[in-house]
Every structure is written in structure tokens, then in C-alpha cells.
N, C-alpha and C positions, 0 to 999 in steps of 0.2 A: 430508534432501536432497530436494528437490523433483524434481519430473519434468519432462518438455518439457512434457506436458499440464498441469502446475498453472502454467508458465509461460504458457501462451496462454490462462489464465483472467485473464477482465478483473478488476477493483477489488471491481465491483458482487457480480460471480459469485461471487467468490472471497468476500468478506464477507458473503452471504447464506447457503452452507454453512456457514461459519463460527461465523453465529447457531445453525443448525440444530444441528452440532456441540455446540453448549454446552449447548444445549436438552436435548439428548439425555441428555448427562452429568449435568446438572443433576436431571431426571427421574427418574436410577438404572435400577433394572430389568437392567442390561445384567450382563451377566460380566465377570470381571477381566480376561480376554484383550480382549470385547470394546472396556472402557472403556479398554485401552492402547492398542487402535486409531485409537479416535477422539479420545486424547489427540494421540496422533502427528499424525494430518489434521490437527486442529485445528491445530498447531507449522507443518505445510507450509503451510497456510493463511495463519496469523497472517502467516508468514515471506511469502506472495506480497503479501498487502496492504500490509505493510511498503515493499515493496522498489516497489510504486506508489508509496506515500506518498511516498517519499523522490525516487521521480523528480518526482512532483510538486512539491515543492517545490525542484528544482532548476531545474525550469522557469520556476517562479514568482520563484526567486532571480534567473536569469537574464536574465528580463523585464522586472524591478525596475533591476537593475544597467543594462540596455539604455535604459529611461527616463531615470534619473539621469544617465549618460554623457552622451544627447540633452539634457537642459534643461540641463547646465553645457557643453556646447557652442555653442547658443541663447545663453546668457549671455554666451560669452567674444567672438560675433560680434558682438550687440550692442553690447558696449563698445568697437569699432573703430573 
């Protein structure tokens, strides 16, 4: 479950701990509590840039659909 704070983390923020996160697990060294830690962040993390992504691309859907509407609108006036 995510926090208020991992929600008011932007894309960039969120995805650069993230790197760090893996980094870390990657490296070893840690403890098994600790690497259940930063397995978890890592999940809240994945989980906040996800849920960027996914606006982003609905913005992006939305923007697409908003053009297409406008040039077969263009079209249908021309042909009057």
C-alpha cells in the first residue's frame, strides 16, 4: 500500500530510488529483514511509477482521440 508521501512523489523521484533500490539488492550485503525492506519500497515504488505511466498514457490517449475527432470534423465541413 502506498503512503500520501509516495503519492506526492513525481515519476522521475519515484524512478530514481527505485534504481537505487535494486542497486542495493543487487549488491547484497544487507540482512534478510533488511532485503524484505527494500523489497517492499522497491513494490511501493514500482507501484507509484506505474500509476504515472498509466496516467500518462491516458493523456496521451486522450490527446490522440482529441486530434482525430478535430481532422474528421475538418473533413466532414469541408465536404459541405
Amino acid at each position: 500500500m502506498t503512503s500520501r508521501t509516495d503519492e506526492a512523489l513525481g515519476y522521475e523521484q519515484a524512478r530514481d530510488e527505485l534504481i537505487e533500490v535494486v542497486r542495493r539488492l543487487e549488491a547484497g550485503g544487507t540482512t534478510l529483514e533488511e532485503s524484505l525492506a527494500l523489497w517492499e519500497r522497491g513494490e511501493e515504488l514500482a507501484k507509484v511509477c506505474r500509476t504515472w505511466l498509466e496516467g500518462a498514457r491516458r493523456r496521451l490517449d486522450a490527446a490522440l482521440a482529441e486530434e482525430e475527432d478535430d481532422e474528421e470534423g475538418e473533413g466532414a465541413e469541408g465536404a459541405g
